[in-house]
N, C-alpha and C positions, 0 to 999 in steps of 0.2 A: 735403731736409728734415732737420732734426737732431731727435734722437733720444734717447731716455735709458730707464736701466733703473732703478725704484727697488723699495727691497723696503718695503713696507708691513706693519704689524703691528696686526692686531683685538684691543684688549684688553676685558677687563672680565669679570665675573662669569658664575658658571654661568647658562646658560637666558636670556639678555638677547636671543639672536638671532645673534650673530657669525654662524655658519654662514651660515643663513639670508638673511644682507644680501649674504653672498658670494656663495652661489648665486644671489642674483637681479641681482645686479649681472654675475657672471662669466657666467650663461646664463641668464636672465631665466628662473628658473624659483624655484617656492616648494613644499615638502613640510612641512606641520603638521608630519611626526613629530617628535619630538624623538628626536634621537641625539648622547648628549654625545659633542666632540671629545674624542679620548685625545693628549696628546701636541701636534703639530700637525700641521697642512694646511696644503697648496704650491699656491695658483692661479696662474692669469695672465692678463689680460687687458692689451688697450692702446688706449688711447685716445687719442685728440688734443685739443689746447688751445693756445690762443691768447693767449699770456702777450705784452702790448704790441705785439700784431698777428703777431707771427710765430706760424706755425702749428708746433705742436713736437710731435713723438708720444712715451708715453709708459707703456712696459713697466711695468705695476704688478704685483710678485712677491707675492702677498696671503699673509700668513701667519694663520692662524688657529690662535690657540694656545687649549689649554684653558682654560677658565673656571673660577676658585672656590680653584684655588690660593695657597697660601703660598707667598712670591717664592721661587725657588729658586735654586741654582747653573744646573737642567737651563733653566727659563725664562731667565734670563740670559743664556745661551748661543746661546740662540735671537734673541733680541732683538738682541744684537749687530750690528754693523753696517746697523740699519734709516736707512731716511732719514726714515720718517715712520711716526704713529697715526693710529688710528681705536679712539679710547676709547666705548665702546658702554654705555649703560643701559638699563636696562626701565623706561618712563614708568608702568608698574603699580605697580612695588615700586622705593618710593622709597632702599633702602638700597644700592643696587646704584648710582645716584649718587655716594652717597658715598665708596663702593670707589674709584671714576673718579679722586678724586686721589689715593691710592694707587699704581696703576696709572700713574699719569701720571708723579710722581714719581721710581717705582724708573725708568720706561722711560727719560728726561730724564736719569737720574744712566747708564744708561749710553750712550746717544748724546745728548748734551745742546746740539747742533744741529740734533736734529730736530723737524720738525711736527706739530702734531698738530692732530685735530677732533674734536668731539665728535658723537657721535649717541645722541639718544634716540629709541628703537627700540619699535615696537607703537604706533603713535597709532592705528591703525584700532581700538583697544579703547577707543572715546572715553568709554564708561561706569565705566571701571575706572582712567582716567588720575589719576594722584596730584599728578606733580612739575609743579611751574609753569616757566612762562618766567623769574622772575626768579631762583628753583633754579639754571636751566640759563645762566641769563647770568652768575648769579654766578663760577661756575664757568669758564666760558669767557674769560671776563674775565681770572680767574686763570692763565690760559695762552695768552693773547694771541691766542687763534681764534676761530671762530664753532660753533654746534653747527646740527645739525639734527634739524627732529622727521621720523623715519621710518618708514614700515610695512615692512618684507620681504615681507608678504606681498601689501599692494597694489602694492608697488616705487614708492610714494608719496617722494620725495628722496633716493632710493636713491644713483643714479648723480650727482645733484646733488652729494652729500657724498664719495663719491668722486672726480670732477673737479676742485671742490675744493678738496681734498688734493694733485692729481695738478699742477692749476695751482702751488700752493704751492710744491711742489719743484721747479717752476723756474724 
């Protein structure tokens, strides 16, 4: 079975979730609390997929970088050598969209062969949802992916919009 290692990168604003989709995706597990990332976080999880019928496994190095930042030299650095995004929104607060191309941008200018998806994140808050679908297709559009609407906390297309990703890159 052949085999790949990719390093994946969570961006987007403070409080959207990142953590949150990682731990439900990396150990299917969900904690309300909020604890902002400092810095970042190292996952891994691997999965397999079926790009054209062959079954391909595929080491995803999950980065979870801090949310809310001004692009840095230290983010830069970090991002380096990803193969692929995972641009993350709060479907509550519609501005946190907006960031997404931003985020998508600076990430594009420094690997600018990588993939990326979109996820809007929090649909189980179906009373407080803002952004529409054509918000979110707009945008997707604009960088030739698809998005998806996700909960972390019901793990509602969680692993959907990781796989993927994880199809993508190969």
């Amino acid at each position: 079975m052949t085999s790949f290692r990719k390093k994946i990168c969570l961006l987007g604003d403070y409080s959207v979730g990142k953590t949150s989709l990682i731990r439900r995706f990396v150990h299917n597990r969900f904690d309300d609390k909020y604890i902002s990332t400092i810095g970042v976080n190292v996952s891994r999880k691997t999965v397999s997929v079926s790009p054209a019928g062959n079954v391909v496994e595929v080491t995803m190095m999950i980065w979870d970088m801090a949310g809310g930042e001004e692009f840095s030299q230290m983010q830069g650095s970090y991002l380096r050598g990803a193969d692929g995004a995972i641009l993350v929104c709060d479907l509550t607060r519609a501005h946190t969209l907006e960031q997404l191309e931003t985020h998508a941008h600076n990430f594009l200018r420094i690997n600018p062969a990588s993939k990326l998806v979109i996820v809007a994140n929090k649909k189980d808050l179906v009373n407080q949802v803002l952004l529409t679908g054509d918000q979110l297709d707009t945008l997707a559009v604009a960088f030739d992916t698809r998005y998806f609407r996700t909960s972390a906390k019901t793990g509602d297309e969680v692993e959907s919009a990781f796989r993927f990703l994880a199809q993508l890159l190969v």
